[in-house]
C-alpha positions in Angstrom: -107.1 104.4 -175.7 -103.5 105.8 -176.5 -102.2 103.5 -174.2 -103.9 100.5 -176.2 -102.5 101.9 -179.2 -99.0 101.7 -178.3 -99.0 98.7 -177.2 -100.5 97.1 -180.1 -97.9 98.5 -181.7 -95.0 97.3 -179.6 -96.4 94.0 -179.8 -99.5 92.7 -181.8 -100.1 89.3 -179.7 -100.4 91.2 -176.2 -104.7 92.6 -175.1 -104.8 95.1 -173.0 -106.7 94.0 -169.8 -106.2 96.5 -166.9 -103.8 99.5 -165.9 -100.4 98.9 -167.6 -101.5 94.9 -167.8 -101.3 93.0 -170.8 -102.1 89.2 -171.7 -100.9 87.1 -174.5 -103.5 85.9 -176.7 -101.3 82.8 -177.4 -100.2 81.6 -174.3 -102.2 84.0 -171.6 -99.4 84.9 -170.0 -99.0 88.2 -168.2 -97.5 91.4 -169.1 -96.6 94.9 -167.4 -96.4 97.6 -170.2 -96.0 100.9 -168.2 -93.8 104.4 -168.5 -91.2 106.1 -166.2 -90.5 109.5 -167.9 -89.5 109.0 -172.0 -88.7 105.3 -170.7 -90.9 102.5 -171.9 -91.1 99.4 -169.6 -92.3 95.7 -170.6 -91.8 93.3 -168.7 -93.4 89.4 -168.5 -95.0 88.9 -165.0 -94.6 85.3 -165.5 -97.7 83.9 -164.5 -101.4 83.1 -165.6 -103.0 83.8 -162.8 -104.5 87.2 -162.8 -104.4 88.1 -159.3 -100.5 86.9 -158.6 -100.0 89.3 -161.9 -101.6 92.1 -160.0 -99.3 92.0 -157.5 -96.0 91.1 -159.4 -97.3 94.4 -161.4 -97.8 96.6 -158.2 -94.0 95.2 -157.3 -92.6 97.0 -160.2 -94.8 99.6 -160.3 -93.0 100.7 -157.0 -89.8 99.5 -158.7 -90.3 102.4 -161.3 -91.4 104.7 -159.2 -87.7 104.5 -157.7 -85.6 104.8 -160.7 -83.5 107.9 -161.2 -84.2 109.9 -163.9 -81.8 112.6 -163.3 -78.5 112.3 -165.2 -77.5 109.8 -162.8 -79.5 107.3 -165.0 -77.3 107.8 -167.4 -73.7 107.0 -166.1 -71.4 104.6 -167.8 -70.6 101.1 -166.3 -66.9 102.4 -166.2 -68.3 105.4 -164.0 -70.2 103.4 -161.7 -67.6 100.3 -161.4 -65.4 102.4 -160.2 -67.7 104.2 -157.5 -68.7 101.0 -156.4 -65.2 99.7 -156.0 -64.5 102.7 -153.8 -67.2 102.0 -151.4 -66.9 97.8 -151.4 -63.3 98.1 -151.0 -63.5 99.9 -147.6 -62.4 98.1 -144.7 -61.1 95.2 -147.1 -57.7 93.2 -146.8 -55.4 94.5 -149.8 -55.7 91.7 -151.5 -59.4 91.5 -151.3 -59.3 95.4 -152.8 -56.8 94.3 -155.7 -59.5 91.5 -156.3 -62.3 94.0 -157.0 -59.9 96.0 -159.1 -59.0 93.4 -161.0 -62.1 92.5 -161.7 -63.7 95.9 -162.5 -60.8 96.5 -164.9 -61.6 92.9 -167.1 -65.4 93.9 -166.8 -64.7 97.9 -168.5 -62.9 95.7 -171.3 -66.8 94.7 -172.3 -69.3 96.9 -170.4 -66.9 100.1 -169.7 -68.3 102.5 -172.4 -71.8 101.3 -172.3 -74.9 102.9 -170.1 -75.5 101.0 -167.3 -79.1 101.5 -168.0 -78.6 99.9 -171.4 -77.1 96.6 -170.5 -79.6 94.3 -171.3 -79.9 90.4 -170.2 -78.3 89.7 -174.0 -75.3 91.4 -173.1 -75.1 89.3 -170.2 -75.4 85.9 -171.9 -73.2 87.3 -175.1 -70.8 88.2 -172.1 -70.6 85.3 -170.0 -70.4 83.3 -173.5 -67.2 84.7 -174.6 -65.6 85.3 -171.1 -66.5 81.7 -169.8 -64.3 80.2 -173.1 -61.2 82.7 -172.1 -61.1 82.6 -168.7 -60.3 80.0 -165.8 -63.8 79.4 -163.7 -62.2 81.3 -160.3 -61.7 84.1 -162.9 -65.0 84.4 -164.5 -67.0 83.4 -161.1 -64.8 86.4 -159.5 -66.2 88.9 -162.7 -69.6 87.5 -162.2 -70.1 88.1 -158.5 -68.1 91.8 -158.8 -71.1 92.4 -162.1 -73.7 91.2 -160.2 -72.9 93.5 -157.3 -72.4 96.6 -159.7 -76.4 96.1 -160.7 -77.6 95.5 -157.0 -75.6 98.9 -156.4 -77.0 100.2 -159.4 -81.0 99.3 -158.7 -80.3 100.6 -154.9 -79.3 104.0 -156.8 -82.5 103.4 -158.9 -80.6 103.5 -162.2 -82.1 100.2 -163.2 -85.0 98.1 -162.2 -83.7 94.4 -162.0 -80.0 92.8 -162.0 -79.8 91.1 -165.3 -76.8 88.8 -164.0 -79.3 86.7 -162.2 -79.6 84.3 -165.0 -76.1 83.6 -165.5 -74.9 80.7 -163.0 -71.3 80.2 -162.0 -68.6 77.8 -163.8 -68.2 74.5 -162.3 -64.4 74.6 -161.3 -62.3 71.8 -162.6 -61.2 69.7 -159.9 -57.1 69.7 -159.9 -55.7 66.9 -158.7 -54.0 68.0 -154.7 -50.6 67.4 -154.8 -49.5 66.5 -151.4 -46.0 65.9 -150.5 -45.3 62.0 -148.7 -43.4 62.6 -146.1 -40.8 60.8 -147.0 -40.7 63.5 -150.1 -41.1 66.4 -146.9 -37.9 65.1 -145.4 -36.2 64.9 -148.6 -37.2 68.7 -149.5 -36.2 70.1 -145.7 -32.5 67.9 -145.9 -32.1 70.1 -150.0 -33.5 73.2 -148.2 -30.4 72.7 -145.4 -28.1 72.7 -147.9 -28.6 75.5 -150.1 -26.8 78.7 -148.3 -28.8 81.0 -146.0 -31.9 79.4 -146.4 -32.2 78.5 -142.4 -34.8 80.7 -142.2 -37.3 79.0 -145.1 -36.4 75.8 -143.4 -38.2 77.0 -140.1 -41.0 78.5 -142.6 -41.7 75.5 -144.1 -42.1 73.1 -141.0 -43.8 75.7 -139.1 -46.3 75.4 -142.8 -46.5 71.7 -142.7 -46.4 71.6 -138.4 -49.5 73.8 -137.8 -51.5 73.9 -141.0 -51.2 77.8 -141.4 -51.5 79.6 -144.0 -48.4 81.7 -145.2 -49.5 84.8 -143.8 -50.9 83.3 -140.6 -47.7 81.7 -140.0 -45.4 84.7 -140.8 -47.2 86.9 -138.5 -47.0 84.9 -135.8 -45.2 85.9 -132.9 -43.9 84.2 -130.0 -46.4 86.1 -127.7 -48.8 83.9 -129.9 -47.3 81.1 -128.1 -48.0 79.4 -124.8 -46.0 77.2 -124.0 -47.6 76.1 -120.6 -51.0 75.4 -121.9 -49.9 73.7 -125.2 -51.8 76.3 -127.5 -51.1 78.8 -129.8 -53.3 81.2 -130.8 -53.4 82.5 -134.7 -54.5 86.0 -135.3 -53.0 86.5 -139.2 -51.0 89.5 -137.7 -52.3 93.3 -139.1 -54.1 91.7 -142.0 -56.5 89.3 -139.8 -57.0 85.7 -140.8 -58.8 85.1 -143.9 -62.3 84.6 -141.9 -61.3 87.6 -139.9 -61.5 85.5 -136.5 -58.9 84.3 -134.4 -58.5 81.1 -133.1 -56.8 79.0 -130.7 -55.0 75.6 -131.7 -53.5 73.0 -129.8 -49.7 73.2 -129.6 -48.9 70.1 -131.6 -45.7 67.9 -130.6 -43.7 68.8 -133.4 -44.2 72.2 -133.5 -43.8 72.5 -129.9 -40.2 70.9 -130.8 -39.5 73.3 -133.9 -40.4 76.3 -131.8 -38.7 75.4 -129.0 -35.7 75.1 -131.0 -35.9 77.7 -132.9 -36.1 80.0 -129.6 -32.9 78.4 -128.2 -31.7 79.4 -131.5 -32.6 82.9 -131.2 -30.9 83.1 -127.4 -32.3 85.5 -124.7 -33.2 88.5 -126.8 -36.6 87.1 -127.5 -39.3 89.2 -127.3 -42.9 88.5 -127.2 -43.5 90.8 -129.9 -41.0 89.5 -132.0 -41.8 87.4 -135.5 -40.9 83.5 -135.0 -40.1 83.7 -138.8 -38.1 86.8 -140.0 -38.5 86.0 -143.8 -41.9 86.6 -145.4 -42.2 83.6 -148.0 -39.8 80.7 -148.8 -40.1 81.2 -152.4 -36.7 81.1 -154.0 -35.3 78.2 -151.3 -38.1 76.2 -152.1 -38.0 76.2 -155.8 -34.2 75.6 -155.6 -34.4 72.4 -153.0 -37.7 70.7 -155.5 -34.8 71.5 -158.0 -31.9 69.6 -156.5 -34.3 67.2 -154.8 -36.0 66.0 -157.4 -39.1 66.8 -156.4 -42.0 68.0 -157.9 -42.4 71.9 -157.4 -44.4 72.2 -153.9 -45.6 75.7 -152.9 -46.2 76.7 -149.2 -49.9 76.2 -149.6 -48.8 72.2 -150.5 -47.7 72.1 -146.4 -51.0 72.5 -145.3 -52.3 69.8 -147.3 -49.6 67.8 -145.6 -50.6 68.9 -142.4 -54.5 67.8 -143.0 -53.2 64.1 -144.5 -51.3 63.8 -141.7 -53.9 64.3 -138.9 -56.3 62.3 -141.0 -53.8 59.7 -141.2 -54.0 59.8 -137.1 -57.4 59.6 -137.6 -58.4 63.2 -136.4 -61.9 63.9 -137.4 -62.9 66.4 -140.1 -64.8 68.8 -137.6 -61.2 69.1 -135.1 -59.7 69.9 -138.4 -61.5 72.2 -139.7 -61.2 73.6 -136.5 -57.4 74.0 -136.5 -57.5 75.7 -140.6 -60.0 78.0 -139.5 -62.9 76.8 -141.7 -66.3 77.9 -140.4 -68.4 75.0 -141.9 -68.0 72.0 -139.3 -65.7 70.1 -141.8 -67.1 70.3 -144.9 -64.8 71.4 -147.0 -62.0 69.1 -145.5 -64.8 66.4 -146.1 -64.7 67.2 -149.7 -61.1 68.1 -150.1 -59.8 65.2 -148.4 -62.3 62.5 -148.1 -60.4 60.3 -150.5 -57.4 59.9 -147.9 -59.4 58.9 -144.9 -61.2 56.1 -147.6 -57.9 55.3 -148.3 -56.5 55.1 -145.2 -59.3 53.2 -143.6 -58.7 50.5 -146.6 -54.8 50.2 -145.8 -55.7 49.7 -141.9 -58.5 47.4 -143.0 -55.7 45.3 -144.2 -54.1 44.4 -140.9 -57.1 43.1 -139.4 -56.7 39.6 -139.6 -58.5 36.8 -137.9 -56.6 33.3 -137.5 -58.8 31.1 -136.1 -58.7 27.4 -136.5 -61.1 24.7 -137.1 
């Protein structure tokens, strides 16, 4: 009867009609109305149907009989960001750690000082409301996925019963145009790379970029006992930091690279090692914002080489899969599909062109 009581006075509209189950009298809905401790739980089950309530009740029913209700249930999202962080960040690239810091750090900002127990699915939305209007979407969909993680952590620890992030979705990113150099505009930037002083190095950078399709740390790490030479392959391991899928993988040794690393080599004389680095410097940076300078050209970053490097083989008419292939993507070609679907449409209209048929009456 006390437990009748209370719940008519939490909310009037809701009959009692079995252990800790409730139903609307407007819209005969089902609710869970139950205690852990001092801690009073409602919750809607979401249904009509009395027997799938029964059983959404029992699920959180064993839910509650989890949660911590030591002092543990009381820490502060600060206090449990940052334990989390130390035990997701293990075994993680540093730049992949300095991700989760950074995120953790812009999520204190809002939930820092609050109990994790006490962030409620308003929060969430007044959260993801002002954070999707200051932020870019890579920013807020990074701070979305490190919360979310924080309240699976959290209900695994039994400090709360569900993850109220589930109902926010990710930001659409906008779709920035690619900017991908011509390669009349490549040979252009490598002739105002050869003439700025000491910058032979970033020249060899920047075709090994737009030769191979590496990434800048795949490339920089490579080593000439990466290389063979005999079987036309070389073999891209991302050095100590790993790839950015963690796998290696073995390419074809295209025929320009094959020429810039064989001349590079006879540039280096005998004292080549196979551990040594092909590329002593670690980015091109500075020579390559000097050359777009002098050049003329727009301001291309290493990451612009591989996009050259994909146009390119497209423009062979390479298929997406052997492409993806040789970048390292694990989905069969669906991102290049996406990414660069436009240039094959494009290309196939421009050959499309030269098919003529003269034939006479």
């Amino acid at each position: 009867m006390k437990n009748t009581e209370t719940a008519t006075a939490v909310t009037q509209t809701l009959q009692r009609v079995g252990h800790c189950l409730y139903r609307s009298d407007k819209s005969d809905v089902y609710y869970a109305i139950l205690k852990r401790g001092c801690k009073q739980i409602k919750r809607s089950l979401k249904t009509t149907d009395r027997t799938l309530a029964q059983r959404r009740l029992s699920e959180l029913q064993d839910k509650a009989s989890r949660l911590n209700q030591s002092q543990g249930g009381r820490i502060l999202f600060e206090e449990l960001g940052k334990r989390w962080q130390e035990s997701a960040g293990t075994g993680l690239k540093p730049s992949s750690a300095r991700r989760l810091v950074v995120a953790v750090k812009g999520l204190n900002k809002y939930f820092g000082k609050m109990m994790v127990r006490g962030i409620t699915k308003a929060h969430i939305e007044k959260w993801a409301a002002q954070r999707s209007v200051k932020a870019a979407a890579r920013t807020f969909n990074q701070e979305r996925a490190t919360l979310s993680r924080v309240f699976v952590y959290a209900m695994r620890d039994g400090i709360v019963l569900d993850n109220p992030v589930e109902i926010v979705k990710r930001m659409k990113p906008s779709r920035d145009q690619i900017v991908i150099p011509s390669k009349e505009q490549f040979k252009k930037l490598i002739k105002a790379i050869e003439a700025l002083q000491a910058a032979h190095e970033a020249k060899k950078l920047c075709e090994l970029l737009a030769y191979s399709g590496c990434r800048l740390g795949e490339a920089v790490a490579m080593c000439w006992g990466d290389i063979n030479f005999e079987r036309r392959q070389f073999t891209v391991t991302g050095g100590e930091q790993g790839t950015k899928n963690h796998e290696v993988r073995t390419v074809p040794l295209f025929p320009s690279l094959e020429a810039l690393l064989l001349r590079i080599r006879e540039s280096r004389g005998d004292m080549v090692k196979q551990s040594d680095r092909i590329i002593h410097i670690d980015n091109a940076k500075t020579a390559l914002s000097s050359a777009c300078r002098d050049a003329g050209l727009p301001h291309f970053t290493h990451h612009n080489f591989r996009h050259f490097f994909c146009s390119n083989a497209i423009e062979a008419g390479v298929d997406f899969k052997a492409i993806a292939g040789w970048l390292g993507h694990k989905d069969g070609g669906v991102l290049v599909a996406k990414t660069y679907g436009h240039l094959r449409d494009e290309h196939s209209a421009a050959m499309a062109k030269r098919i003529t048929f003269n034939v006479t009456e």
